[in-house]
C-alpha positions in Angstrom: 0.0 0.0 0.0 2.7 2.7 0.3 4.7 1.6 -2.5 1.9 2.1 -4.6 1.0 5.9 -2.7 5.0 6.4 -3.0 4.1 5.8 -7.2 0.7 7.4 -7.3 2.7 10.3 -5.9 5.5 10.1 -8.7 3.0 10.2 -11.3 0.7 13.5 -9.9 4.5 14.9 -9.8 5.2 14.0 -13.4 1.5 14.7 -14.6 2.0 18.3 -13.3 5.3 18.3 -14.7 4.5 17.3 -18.1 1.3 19.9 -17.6 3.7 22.9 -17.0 6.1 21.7 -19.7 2.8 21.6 -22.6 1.4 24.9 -21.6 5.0 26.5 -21.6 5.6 24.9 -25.2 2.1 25.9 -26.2 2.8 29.8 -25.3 5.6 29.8 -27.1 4.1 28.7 -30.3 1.8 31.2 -29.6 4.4 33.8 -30.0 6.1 32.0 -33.0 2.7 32.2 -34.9 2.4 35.5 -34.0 5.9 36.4 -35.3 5.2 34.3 -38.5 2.0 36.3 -38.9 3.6 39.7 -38.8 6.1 38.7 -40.7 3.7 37.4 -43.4 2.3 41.0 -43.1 5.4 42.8 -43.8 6.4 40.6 -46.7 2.9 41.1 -48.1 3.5 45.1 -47.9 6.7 45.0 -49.5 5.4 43.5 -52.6 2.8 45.7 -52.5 5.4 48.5 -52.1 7.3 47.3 -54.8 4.3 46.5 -57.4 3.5 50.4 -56.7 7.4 52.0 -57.6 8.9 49.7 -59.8 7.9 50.6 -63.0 6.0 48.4 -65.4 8.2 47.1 -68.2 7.0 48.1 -71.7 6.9 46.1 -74.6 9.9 46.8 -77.2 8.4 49.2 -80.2 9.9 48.3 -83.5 
C-alpha cells in the first residue's frame, strides 16, 4: 500500500510536470505564430510597395 502511494505520488509529480512543460511549449508557439503572422504581413506590404514603384516594363516598339 505505500509503495503504490510512494508511485501514485511520482506520477501527480510527473503529470504536473508534463502539464507545465505543454502549456509552456504551447505559449511559445503562440508567439512564433504570432511572429510568422507579422512577418507574413510585412512581406505582403513590401510586394505591394514594390508593385507600386517599380515601373512596369514596356513592350519593345519596332
Amino acid at each position: 500500500m505505500m509503495s503504490q502511494n510512494r508511485q501514485d505520488k511520482k506520477d501527480r509529480v510527473r503529470s504536473e510536470l508534463d502539464f507545465d512543460v505543454n502549456r509552456r511549449a504551447e505559449s511559445e508557439i503562440q508567439g512564433l505564430s504570432r511572429m510568422l503572422h507579422l512577418l507574413n504581413e510585412k512581406i505582403d506590404d513590401l510586394g505591394d510597395f514594390a508593385r507600386r514603384t517599380v515601373p512596369h516594363s514596356q513592350p519593345n516598339e519596332k
